[in-house]
N, C-alpha and C positions, 0 to 999 in steps of 0.2 A: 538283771530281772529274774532269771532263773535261781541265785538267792536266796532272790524276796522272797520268792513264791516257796523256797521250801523254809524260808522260816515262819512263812505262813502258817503253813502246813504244819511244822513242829512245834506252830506258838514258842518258840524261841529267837532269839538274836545271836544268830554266829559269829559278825562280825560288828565292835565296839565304832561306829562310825563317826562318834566326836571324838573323837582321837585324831592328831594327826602326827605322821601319817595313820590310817584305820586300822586295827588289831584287833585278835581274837577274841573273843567272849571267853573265860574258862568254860562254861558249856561247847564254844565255838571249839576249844580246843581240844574236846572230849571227841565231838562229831567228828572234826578230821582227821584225828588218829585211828576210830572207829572205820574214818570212809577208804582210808590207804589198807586197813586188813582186806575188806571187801574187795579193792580194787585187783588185791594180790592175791586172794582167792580165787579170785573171776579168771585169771591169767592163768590159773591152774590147769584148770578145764583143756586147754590145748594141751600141756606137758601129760595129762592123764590120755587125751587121746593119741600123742608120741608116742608115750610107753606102748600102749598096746599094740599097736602098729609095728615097734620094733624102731620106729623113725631116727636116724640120727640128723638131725639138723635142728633148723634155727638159731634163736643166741643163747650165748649162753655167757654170762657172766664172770671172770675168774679173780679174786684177790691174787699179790705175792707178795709177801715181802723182800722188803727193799735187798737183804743180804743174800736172797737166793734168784730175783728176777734176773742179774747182767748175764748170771752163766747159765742158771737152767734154761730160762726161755729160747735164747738162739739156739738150743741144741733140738728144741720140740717144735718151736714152730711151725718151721717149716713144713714138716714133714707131714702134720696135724693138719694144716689146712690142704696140704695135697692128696692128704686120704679121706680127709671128710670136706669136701668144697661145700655142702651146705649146711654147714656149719656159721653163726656169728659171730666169730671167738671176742667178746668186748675185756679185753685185759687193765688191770688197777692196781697201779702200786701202790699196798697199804703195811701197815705197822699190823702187829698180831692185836692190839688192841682195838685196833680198826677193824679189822676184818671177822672177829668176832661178833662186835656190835651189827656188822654187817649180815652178816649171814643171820643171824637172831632176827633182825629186823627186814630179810627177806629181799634184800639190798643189793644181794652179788648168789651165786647160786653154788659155788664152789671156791675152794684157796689153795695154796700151796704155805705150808710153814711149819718151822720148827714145832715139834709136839716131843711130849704128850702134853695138850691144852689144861687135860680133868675139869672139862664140862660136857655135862649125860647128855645134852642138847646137842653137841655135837660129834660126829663120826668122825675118824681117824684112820685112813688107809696110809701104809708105810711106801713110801715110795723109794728111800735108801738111805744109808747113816753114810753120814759124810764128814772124816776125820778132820781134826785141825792139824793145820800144818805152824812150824813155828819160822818166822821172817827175822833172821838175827845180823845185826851189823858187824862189821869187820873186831872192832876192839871189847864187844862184847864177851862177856865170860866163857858164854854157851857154844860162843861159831865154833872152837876149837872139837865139840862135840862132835862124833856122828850121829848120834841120835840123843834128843833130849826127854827126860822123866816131868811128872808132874811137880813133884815134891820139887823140883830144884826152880819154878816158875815166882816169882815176886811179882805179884799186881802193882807194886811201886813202879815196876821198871817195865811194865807193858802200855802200848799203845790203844787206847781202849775206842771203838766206835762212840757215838754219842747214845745219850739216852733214848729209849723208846725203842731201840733195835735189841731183840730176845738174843742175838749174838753177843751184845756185849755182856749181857748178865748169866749167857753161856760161859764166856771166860771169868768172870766173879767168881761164879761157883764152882769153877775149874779151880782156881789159884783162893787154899785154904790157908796160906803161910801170912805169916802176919809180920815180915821184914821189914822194915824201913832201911831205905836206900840213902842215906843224908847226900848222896854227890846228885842226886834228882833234884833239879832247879823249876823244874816246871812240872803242868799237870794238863797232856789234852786229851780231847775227846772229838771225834772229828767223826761226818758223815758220810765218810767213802773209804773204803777201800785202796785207791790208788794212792791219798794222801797219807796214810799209816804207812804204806809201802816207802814213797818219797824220803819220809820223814826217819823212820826205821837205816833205811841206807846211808841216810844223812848221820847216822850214828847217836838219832835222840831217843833210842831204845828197840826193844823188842817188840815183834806186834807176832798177832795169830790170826792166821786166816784160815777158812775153811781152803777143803780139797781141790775143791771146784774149779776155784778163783788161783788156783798157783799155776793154771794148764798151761793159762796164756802168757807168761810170765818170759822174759827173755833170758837167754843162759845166762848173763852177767848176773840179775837178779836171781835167779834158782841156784846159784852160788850161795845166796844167803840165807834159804829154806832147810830147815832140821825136822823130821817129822818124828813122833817119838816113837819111846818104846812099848811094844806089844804088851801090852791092847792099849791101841792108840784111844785118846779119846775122843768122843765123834757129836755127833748133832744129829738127832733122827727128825727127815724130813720127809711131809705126808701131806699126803691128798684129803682135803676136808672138807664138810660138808653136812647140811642142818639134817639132822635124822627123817626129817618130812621130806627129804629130798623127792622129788618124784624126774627129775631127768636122769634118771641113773644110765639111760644107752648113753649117755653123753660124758657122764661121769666116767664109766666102763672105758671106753672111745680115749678118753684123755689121760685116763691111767695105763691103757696098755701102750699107746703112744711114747710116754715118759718110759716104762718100765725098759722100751726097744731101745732108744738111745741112751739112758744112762748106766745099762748093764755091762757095758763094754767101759765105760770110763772110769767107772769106782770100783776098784779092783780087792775093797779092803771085806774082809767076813768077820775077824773077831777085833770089835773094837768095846770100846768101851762107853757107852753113849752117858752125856754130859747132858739132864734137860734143863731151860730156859728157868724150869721151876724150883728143881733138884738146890737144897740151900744147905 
């Protein structure tokens, strides 16, 4: 009934109701993308009277992507919701592609992911570069190495995530060699982490993982880990966020959070950062 009444009111038809099942009017579709800005400006209105207050609390929304949530999150956590209890922390594993569209459309209020993005729409606070380390199998060329170079990397003979994850087109544009390996019988591409691991020690190639992810690694496997040489090269990973941002006590809150526990962990200063973009 309430609707009708406002297509009354607009002498239009929002929704097409010989249809089944009923669908939008393209006007219909106009008005409620128009009524979702309104709705999210209305929600404003609190965050603006937060700010001034100094308030940290309520929710707050965060993207991550998939290659930085296993290891960052459990290290901040915790510690986040024990210094800000009123806080909503609502957390969302997404793809950099996701989370872009997200934040643009006012969707999630902050992210964590590899940068730099180069979009003016969005801010980029640095929270740490984080080297890649390399995971080489026993009869591998490289294991005999103590430290491995970029130049000697063949994308033929690495272990690559699957598509959609900015790690893996971190390591593409790591590995500029253009080798072919003919004793390479297969080609995967896999959405985890532990199974490149598996697979790697099973001796069907080399993989690269970030720093983060080799912590937890048990000594058998840190056996098989070569990190290279100075200046390693790394992933810069940052706190982001739509420039109209207005929960910045929150922002501020989550960034000094992260800054306390992963200062101690990432030990590296001159690396050489590798972006998602960089071709």
């Amino acid at each position: 009934m309430q609707i009708q009444k406002l297509e009354e009111e607009l002498d239009a038809k929002i929704f097409n109701r010989s249809k089944k099942p009923i669908e939008l009017t393209e006007v219909g579709k106009r008005i409620v993308k128009q009524a979702k800005v309104i709705v999210d400006e209305s929600n404003r209105i609190i965050d603006i009277v937060h700010q001034q207050k100094g308030y940290v609390g309520g929710e707050f929304k965060l993207g991550i992507i998939p290659t930085v949530m296993p290891t960052l999150l459990p290290m901040f956590l915790k510690t986040f919701n024990k210094n800000y209890p009123k806080v909503h922390l609502v957390i969302e594993e997404l793809t950099t592609e996701e989370i872009v569209r997200k934040l643009m459309d006012g969707h999630i209020d902050a992210a964590i992911a590899a940068t730099p993005l180069e979009n003016e729409a969005i801010k980029e606070r640095v929270l740490y570069y984080e080297p890649f380390v390399g995971l080489i199998p026993e009869e591998h060329p490289l294991f005999s190495k103590s430290k491995i170079s970029i130049e000697e990397l063949d994308v033929n003979d690495i272990l690559l995530l699957e598509d959609g994850h900015c790690f893996k087109d971190s390591v593409l544009n790591l590995c500029r060699t253009t080798k072919s390996n003919k004793n390479i019988h297969f080609q995967l591409e896999s959405g985890s982490f532990d199974t490149l691991i598996k697979l790697s020690k099973d001796g069907l190639g080399m993989t690269l993982l970030p720093y983060l992810n080799t912590l937890d690694l048990n000594l058998d496997d840190k056996k098989h880990l070569r990190e290279f040489e100075t200046p390693p090269p790394a992933r810069e990973v940052s706190l982001i966020y739509h420039k109209s941002q207005l929960k910045m006590q929150l922002v501020e809150a989550l960034k000094s959070t992260i800054d306390s526990v992963v200062r101690g962990a990432i030990a590296f200063n001159d690396v050489k950062i590798i972006s998602p973009l960089q071709k």
